[in-house]
C-alpha positions as CSV (number, residue, x, y, z in Angstrom):
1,X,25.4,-59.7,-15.0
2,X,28.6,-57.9,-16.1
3,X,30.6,-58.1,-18.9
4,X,34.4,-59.4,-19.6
5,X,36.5,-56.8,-20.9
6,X,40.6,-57.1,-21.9
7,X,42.3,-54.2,-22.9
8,X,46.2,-53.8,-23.0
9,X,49.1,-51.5,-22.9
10,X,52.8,-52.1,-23.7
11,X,53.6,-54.8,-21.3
12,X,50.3,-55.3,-19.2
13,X,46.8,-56.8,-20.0
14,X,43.5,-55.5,-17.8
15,X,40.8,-58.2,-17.2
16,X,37.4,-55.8,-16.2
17,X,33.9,-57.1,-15.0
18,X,33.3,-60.9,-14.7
19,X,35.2,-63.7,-15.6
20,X,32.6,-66.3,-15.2
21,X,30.6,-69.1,-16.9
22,X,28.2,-65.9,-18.2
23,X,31.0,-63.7,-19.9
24,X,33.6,-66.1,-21.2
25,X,32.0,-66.4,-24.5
26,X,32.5,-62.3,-24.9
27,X,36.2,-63.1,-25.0
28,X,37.1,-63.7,-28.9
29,X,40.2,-65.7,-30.3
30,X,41.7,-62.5,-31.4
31,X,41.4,-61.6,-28.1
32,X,43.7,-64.3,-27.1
33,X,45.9,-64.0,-29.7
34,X,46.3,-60.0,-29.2
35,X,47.0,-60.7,-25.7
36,X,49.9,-62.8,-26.8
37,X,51.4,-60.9,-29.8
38,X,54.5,-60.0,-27.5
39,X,57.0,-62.7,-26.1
40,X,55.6,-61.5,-22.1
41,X,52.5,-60.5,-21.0
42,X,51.4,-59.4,-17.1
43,X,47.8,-59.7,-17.1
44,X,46.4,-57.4,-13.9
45,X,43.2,-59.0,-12.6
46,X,42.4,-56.7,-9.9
47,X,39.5,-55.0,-11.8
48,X,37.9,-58.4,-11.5
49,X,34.5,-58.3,-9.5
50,X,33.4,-61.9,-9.9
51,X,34.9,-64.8,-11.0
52,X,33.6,-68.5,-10.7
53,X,35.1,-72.0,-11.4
54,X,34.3,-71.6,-15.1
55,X,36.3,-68.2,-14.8
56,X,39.3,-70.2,-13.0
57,X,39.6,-72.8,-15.9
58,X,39.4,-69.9,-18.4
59,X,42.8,-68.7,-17.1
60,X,44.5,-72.1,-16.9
61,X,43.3,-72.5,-21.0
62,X,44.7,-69.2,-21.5
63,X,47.8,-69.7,-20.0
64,X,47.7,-73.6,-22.1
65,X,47.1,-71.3,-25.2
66,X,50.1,-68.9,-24.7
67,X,52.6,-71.2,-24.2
68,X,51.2,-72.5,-27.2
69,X,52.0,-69.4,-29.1
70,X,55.6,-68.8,-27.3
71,X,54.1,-66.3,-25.2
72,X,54.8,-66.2,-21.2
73,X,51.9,-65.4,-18.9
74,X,52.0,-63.9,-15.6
75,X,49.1,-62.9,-13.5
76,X,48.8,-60.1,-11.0
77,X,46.9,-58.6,-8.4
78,X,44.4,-61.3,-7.7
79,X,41.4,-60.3,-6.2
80,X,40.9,-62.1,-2.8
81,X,38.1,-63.8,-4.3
82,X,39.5,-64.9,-6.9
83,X,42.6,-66.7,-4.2
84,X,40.1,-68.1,-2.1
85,X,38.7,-70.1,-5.1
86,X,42.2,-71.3,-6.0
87,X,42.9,-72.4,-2.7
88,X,39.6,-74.2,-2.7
89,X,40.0,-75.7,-5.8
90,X,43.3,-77.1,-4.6
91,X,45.1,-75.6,-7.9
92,X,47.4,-73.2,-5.2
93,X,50.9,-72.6,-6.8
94,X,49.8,-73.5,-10.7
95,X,49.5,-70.0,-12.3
96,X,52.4,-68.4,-12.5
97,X,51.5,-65.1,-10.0
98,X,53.6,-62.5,-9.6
């Protein structure tokens, strides 16, 4: 098992390791609330080895969260895992992916 990391720079936010049902607890509040401390945020995902259903409804609460805080979300680079789940989870075309 790997672990979650985020790190950031100006305008972009890395997701590292695995987003699944194992890691998500590694990702604090202040974590989320870093990620969203500017009005846009483009979150790159293409470090992402594994991710699982629990990973999937991670980004959906973190994209709930930011609008929350005023903060728009966009994910990029998708790993073609990570597209297959979404298009069997039936949830195609509901994060915003640029």
């Amino acid at each position: 098992m790997s672990d979650i990391k985020l790190h950031f720079t100006d305008e972009i936010a890395y997701l590292t390791g695995e987003l699944t049902r194992h890691t998500l607890l590694t990702i604090s509040v202040n974590d989320v609330k870093s990620l969203c401390s500017t009005d846009y945020r483009l979150i790159d995902l293409s470090a992402l080895n594994a991710v699982d259903t629990a990973g999937l409804a991670w980004l959906f609460n973190l994209l709930e969260q930011a609008q929350a805080l005023s903060c728009q979300i966009q994910f990029t680079q998708l790993p073609v895992k990570l597209k297959n789940l979404i298009q069997l989870s039936g949830v195609k075309g509901l994060l915003p992916i640029k």
